[in-house]
C-alpha positions in Angstrom: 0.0 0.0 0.0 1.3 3.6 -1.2 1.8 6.1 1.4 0.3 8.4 -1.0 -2.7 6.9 -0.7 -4.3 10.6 -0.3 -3.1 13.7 -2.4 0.3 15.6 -0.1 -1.4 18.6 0.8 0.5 21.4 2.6 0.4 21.3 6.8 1.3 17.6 6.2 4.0 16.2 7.7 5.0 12.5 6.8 3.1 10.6 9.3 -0.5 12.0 8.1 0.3 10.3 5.0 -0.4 6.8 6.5 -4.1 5.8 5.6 -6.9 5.5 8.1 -10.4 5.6 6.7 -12.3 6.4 10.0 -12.0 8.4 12.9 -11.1 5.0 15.3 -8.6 3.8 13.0 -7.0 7.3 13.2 -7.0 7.3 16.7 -5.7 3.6 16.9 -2.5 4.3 14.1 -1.7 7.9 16.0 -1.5 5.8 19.0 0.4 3.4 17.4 3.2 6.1 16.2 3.1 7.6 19.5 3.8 4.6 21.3 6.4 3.7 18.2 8.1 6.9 18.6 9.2 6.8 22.3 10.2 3.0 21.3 12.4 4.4 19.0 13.7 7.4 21.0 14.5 4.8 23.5 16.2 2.6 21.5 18.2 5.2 20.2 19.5 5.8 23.3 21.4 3.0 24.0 23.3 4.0 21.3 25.8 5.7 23.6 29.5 6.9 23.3 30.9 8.1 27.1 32.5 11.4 26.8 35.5 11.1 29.1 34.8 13.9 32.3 31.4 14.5 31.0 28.1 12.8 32.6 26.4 13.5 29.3 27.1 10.6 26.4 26.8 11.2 22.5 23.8 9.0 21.8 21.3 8.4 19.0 18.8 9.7 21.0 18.4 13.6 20.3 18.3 12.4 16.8 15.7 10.2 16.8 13.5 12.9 19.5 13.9 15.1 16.5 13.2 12.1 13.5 9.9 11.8 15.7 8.8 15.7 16.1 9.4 16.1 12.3 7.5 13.0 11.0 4.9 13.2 13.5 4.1 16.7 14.4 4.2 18.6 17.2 1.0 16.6 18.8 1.7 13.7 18.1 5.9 14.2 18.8 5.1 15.9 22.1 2.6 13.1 22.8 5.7 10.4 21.9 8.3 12.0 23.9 6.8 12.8 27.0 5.7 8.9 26.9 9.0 8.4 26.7 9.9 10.2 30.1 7.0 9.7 31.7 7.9 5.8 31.3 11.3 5.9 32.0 10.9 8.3 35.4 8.5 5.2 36.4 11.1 2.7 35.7 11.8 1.4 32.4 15.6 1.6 31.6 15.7 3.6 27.9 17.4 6.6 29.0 21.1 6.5 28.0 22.9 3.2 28.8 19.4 1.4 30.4 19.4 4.5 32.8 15.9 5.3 34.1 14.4 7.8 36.8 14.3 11.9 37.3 17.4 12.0 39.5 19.4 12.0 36.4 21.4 14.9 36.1 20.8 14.7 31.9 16.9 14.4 32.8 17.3 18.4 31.4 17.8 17.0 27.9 15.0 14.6 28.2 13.1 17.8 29.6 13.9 19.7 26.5 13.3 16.9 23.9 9.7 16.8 24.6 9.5 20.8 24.0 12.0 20.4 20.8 9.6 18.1 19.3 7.0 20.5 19.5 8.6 22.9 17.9 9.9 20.6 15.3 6.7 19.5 14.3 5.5 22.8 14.0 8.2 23.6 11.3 7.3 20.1 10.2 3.8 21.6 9.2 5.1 24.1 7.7 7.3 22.9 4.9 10.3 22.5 7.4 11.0 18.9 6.4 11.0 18.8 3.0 14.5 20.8 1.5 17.6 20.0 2.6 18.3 23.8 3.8 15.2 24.6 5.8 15.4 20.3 7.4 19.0 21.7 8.8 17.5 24.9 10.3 14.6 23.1 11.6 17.4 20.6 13.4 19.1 22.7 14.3 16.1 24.9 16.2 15.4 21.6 17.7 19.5 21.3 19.3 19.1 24.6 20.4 15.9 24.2 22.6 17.1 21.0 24.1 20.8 22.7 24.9 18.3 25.6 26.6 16.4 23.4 29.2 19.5 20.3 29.3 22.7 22.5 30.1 20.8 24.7 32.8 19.2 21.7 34.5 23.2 19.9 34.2 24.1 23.0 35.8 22.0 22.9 38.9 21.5 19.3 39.3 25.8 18.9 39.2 26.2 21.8 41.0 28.3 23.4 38.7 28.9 26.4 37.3 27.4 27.7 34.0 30.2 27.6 32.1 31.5 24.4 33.4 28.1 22.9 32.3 28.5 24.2 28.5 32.2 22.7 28.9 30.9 19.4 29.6 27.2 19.8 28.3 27.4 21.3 25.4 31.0 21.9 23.3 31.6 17.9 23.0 28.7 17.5 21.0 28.9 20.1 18.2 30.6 17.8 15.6 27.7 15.2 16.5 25.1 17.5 16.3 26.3 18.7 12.8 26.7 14.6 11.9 22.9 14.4 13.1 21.9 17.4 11.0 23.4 16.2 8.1 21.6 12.9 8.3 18.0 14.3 8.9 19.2 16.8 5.9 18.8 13.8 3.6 16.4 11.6 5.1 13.1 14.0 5.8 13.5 15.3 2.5 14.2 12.0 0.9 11.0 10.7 2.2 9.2 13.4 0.6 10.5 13.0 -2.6 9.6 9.3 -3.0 6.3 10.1 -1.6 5.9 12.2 -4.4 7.4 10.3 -6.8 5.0 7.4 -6.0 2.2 9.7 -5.5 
């Protein structure tokens, strides 16, 4: 079955494309990618890389916080990624290396993936994800409001300084986040084109 099983109209993001022909099945496949999302976020984030003096690690999992708030939308993404905390505050080990709880002193980036999805599912609706140029702006948007909430919160809950927490927070991950940017850069857009092309 196509994806493009309706005509792409604009305020689409990629996920809307999957059919449902009633209301219930909607509700039952947005579930479904809701619940699939903060699989994935979680997933992603035992893909982690220690960062020697730095309680932060480079994981998969700001990328794939992002992935969801694009592909999703904001409802949908914010819906997704506070699952995803809510669940693993209660217990289930998918925060970086099977970690779980709010005592975290990373539980800031967790924090400020749920807003970034919002606001990259709003871009999302409006065109974000589908050229290479205005994907990296809306990635980058999205590392900048999850740096805002995670390296104040690393701050205060490691008692350290502010500019001690963007030593250790924030600088080792630049190259990453660029890496990250430059893979959503061809996937979203990707996606769209063989959407069309099947369309």
């Amino acid at each position: 079955m196509s994806l493009a099983a309706a005509p792409v109209r604009p305020q689409q993001v990629l996920a809307d494309l999957l059919p449902a022909s009633s209301a219930t099945r909607t509700r039952l496949r947005d579930a479904a990618l809701v619940v699939g999302g903060a699989a994935l976020t979680g997933l992603a984030a035992q893909l982690a890389v220690p960062v020697p003096g730095s309680p932060v690690p480079v994981t998969g999992q700001t990328f794939a916080a992002l992935l969801v708030g694009t592909s999703l939308g904001a409802r949908r993404g914010v819906l997704s990624l506070l699952l995803y905390a809510v669940a693993g505050v209660a217990g289930v080990p998918w925060f970086a290396n099977g970690a779980h709880g709010a005592g975290l002193v990373t539980f800031g980036y967790i924090l400020g993936m749920v807003l970034a999805s919002a606001a990259v599912g709003a871009l999302a609706r409006r065109g974000a994800d589908r050229s290479v140029w205005r994907t990296a702006g809306a990635m980058l948007v999205g590392e900048a409001v999850i740096y805002a909430i995670g390296v104040p919160y690393l701050a205060i809950a490691a008692h350290l300084s502010f500019g001690q927490a963007l030593s250790l927070g924030f600088t080792p991950y630049l190259i990453g986040d660029a890496l990250k940017a430059a893979l959503a850069m061809g996937l979203l857009p990707a996606a769209w084109k063989l959407v069309a092309r099947n369309g």
